[in-house]
C-alpha positions in Angstrom: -0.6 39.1 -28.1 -3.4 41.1 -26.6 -1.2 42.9 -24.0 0.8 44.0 -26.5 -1.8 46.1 -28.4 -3.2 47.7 -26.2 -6.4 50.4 -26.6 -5.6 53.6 -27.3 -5.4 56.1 -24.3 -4.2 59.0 -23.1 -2.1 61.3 -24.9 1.7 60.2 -24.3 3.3 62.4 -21.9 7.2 61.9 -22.1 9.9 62.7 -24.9 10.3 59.5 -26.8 13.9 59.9 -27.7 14.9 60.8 -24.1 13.0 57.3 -22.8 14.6 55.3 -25.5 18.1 56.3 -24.1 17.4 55.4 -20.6 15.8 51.8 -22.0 19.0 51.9 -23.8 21.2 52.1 -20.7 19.1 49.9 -18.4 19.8 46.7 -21.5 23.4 47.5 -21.6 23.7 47.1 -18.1 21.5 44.0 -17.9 21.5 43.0 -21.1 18.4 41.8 -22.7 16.9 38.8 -21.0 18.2 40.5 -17.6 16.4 43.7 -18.0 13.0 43.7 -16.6 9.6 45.2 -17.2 9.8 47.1 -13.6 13.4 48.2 -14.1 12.4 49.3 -17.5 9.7 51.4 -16.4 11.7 53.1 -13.1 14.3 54.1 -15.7 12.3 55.7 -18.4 9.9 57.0 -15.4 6.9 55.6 -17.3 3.9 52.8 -16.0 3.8 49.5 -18.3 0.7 50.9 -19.6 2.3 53.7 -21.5 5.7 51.2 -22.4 3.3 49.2 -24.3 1.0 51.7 -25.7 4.1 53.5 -26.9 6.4 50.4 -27.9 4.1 47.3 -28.0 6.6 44.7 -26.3 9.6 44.4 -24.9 11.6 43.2 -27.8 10.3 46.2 -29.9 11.4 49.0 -27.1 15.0 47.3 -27.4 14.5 47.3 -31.1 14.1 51.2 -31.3 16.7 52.0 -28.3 19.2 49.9 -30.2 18.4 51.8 -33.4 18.9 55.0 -32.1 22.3 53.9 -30.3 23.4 52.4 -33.8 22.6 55.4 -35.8 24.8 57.3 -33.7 27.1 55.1 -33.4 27.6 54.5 -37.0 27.3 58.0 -38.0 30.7 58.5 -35.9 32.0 55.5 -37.8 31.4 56.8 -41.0 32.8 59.7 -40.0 36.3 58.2 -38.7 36.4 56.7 -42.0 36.4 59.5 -44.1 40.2 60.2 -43.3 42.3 60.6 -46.7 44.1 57.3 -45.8 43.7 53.7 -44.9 45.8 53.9 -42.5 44.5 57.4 -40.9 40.4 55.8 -41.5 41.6 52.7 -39.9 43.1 54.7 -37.0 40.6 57.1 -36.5 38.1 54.4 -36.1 40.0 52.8 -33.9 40.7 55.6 -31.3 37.4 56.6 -31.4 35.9 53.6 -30.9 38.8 53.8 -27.5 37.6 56.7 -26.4 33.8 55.9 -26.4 34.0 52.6 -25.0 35.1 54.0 -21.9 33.8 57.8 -22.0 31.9 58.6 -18.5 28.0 59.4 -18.9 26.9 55.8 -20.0 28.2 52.5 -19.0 31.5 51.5 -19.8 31.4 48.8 -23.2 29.1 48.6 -26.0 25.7 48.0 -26.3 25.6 45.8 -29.1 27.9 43.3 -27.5 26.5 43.7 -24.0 22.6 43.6 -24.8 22.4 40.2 -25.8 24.9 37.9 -27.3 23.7 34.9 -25.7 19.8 34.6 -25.5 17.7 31.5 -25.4 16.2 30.6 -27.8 12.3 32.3 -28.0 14.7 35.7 -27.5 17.5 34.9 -30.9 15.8 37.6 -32.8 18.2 40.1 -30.0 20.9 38.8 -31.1 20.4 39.1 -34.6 19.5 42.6 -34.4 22.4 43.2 -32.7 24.4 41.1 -35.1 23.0 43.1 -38.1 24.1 46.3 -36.0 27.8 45.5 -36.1 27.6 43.7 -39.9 26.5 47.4 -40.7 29.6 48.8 -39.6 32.0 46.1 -40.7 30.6 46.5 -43.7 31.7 50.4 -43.6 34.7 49.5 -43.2 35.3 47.5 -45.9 33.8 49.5 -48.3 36.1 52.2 -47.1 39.3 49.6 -47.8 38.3 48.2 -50.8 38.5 52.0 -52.2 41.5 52.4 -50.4 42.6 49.4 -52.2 41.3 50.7 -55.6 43.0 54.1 -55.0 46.7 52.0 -54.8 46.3 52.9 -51.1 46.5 49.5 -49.8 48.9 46.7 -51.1 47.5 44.4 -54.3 45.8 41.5 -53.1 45.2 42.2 -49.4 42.0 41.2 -48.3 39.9 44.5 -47.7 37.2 42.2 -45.9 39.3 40.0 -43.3 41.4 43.3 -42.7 38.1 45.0 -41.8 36.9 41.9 -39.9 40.4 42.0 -37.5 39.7 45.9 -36.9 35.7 45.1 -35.7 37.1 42.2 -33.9 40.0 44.3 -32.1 37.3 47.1 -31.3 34.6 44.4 -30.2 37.6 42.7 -28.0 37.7 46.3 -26.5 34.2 46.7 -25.6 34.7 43.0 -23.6 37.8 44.8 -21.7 36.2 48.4 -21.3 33.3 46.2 -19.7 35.7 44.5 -16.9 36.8 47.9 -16.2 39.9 48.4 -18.8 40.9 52.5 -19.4 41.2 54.3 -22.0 45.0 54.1 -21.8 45.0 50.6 -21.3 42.8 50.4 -25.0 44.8 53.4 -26.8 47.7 50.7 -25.9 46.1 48.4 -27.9 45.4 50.7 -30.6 49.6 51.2 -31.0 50.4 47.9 -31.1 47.5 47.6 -33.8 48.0 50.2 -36.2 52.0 48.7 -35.9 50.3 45.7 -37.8 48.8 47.5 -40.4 51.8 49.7 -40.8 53.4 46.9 -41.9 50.8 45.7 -44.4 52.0 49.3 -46.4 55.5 50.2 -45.7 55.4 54.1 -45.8 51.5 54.3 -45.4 51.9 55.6 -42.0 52.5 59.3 -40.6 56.2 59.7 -39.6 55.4 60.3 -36.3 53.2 57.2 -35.8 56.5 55.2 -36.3 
């Protein structure tokens, strides 16, 4: 425990929101366990020293890089689902969701499924932070379809949960394909056949044009 609270020392130097998004890329592209302490430090062009003066371990500096990915992240999610519809919320998410998994200027996929799903087992509190991360936005989406369903805007009886379980599942299936190199068209593909389904949940819930 000792190297992790180290002494205090000099005053820090770098912009801690700028280092946490290079830690943040360096654990999407190796994932947790894969990421090292040297490749860690070349990235956020800090020693060790500093990483643990300003972070205390490892596990924490993921901690706060996946935060601050997930807070963004979400935001844009809440955002998608403020649409005036289900079926628009559902699609905006959706398309979004697309578009960022494969958007240039950070690697292609999703942090929260690359970062650590599998760990052993002195690292399983990784993947239960990144589990929490996509519970938090499933559990947007429901929220946003069980009003939907309240407001009439979904059919009686559906299942606001599984529906908003097989839209994370469809967007965390895209992450998986963005990460093997899948484009945006080959995902917005996806999204058609998709919003088909839920089309047909609500006969006359979708735009015209979306037909």
């Amino acid at each position: 425990m000792g190297a992790e609270t180290p002494t205090p020392g000099r005053p820090r130097t770098f912009d801690e929101q700028t280092v946490l998004d290079r830690a943040a890329e360096v654990f999407w592209q190796q994932g947790y366990e894969g990421a090292s302490l040297s490749s860690l430090t070349k990235a956020m062009g800090i020693n060790r020293p500093s990483l643990y003066a300003a972070f205390g371990s490892k596990e924490e500096l993921f901690k706060r890089a996946f935060d601050r990915y997930h807070e963004t992240n979400l935001a844009n999610a809440r955002a998608a689902l403020e649409q005036p519809t289900a079926y628009a919320a559902i699609e905006a998410f959706l398309r979004a969701s697309a578009d960022n998994l494969t958007a240039g200027g950070h690697p292609a996929g999703c942090l929260s499924i690359q970062g650590g799903l599998a760990c052993s087992p002195e690292n399983a509190r990784i993947s239960e932070i990144l589990a929490a991360g996509r519970a938090a936005t499933e559990a947007a989406l429901e929220a946003r379809l069980s009003r939907a369903a309240k407001e009439g805007d979904l059919p009686d009886g559906l299942d606001s949960r599984a529906l908003a379980r097989f839209v994370m599942a469809l967007s965390e299936g895209h992450a998986v394909h963005a990460a093997a190199g899948a484009s945006r068209e080959d995902l917005q593909a996806s999204v058609d056949v998709a919003m088909r389904a839920v089309a047909a949940l609500h006969p006359g819930s979708a735009p015209a044009a979306s037909a």
